[in-house]
N, C-alpha and C positions, 0 to 999 in steps of 0.2 A: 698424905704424909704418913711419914710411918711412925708408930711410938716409939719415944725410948724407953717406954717399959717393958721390961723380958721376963717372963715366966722362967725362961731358963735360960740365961746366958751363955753364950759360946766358950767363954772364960769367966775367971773372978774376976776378969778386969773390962770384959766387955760388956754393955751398957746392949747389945741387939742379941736374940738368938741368931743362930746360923741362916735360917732363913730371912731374917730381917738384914741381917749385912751382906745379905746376896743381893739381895733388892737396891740396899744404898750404893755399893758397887755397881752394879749392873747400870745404875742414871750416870755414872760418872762418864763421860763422855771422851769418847775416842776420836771419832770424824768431826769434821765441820766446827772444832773450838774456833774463842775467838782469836787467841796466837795465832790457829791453821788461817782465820780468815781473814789477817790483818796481811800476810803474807801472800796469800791470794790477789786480794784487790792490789796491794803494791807490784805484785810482779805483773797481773794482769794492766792497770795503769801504764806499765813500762813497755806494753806491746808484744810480749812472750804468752804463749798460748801454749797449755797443759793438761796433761789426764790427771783425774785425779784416784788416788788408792788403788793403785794396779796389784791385784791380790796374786796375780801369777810373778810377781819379782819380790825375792828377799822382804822383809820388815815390811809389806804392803806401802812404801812410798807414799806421803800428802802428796808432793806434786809430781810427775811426772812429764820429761821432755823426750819424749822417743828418738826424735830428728838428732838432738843431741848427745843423746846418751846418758842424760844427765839426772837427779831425782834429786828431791829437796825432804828432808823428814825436819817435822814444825813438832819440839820434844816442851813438856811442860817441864822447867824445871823440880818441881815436887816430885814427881813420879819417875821421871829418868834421872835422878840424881847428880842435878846437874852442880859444881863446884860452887855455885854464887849463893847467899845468905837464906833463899828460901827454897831451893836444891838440897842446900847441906841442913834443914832443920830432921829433926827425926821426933817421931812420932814416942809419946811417953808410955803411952797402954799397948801392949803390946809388941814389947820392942822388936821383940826375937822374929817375931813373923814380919815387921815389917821390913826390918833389916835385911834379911832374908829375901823379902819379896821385889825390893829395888837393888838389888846385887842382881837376881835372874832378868830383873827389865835390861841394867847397865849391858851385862853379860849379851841377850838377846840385841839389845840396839848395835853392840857390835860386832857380833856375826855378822848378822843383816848386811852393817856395812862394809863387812871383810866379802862377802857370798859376790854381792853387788858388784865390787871389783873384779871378782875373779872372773864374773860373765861379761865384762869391759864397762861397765858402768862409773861412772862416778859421783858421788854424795858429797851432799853439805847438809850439814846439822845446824839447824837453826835455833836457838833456845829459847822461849817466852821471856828471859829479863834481857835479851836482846834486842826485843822488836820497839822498844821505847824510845829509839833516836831511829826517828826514818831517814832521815839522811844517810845515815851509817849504813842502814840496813837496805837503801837503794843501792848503795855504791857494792856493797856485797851480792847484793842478787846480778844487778849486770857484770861485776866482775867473775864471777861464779860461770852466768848464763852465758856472756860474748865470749 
């Protein structure tokens, strides 16, 4: 575990030196959430088989349907800024860098999915306060998928 004591803080307002919020960054998790893996087991359930994080197409894709063309990116609302009440909270310490920092996620998730189109692909953005009515979010994977 790492302290929150810092000999020297990265700012007046941060609590970690720089190499200590590398470190708590760095656990924060990219692959295999549980959003990506509630999405998984349901599409998986519904009989659609997929690659997963194909680092050679745009935004490296959660799931990936080759046969179809098709790719699924599974976004935490927190970190891709997503519109809904714990998307839109923003961070107090720090404001500026974090502002900052999910403007270039927003920005990147949508190239990704601009790039993805233009090589004949097509996306769906799945958000983490979506996955909480599976019904909904079956009828969106096979509408999506068939």
């Amino acid at each position: 575990m790492v302290s929150r004591k810092a000999a020297t803080p990265a700012s007046s307002t941060d609590v970690f030196t720089p190499e200590q919020r590398s470190r708590v960054m760095g656990r924060v998790k990219g692959k295999n959430t549980e959003p990506e893996m509630t999405v998984r087991r349901l599409t998986h359930a519904l009989g659609y088989r997929f690659r997963l994080h194909r680092t050679e197409l745009p935004g490296s894709p959660d799931l990936v349907f080759p046969g179809r063309r098709k790719v699924i990116f599974v976004h935490g609302c927190f970190w891709h800024g997503h519109d809904c009440p714990r998307g839109s909270r923003q961070p107090k310490q720090n404001a500026d860098y974090w502002r900052a920092k999910f403007a270039r996620n927003v920005e990147r998730d949508r190239q990704a999915v601009a790039k993805l189109g233009d090589q004949g692909w097509e996306a769906l953005t799945l958000w983490e306060c979506e996955l909480k009515d599976v019904e909904a979010l079956k009828e969106r994977l096979e509408g999506f998928l068939s």
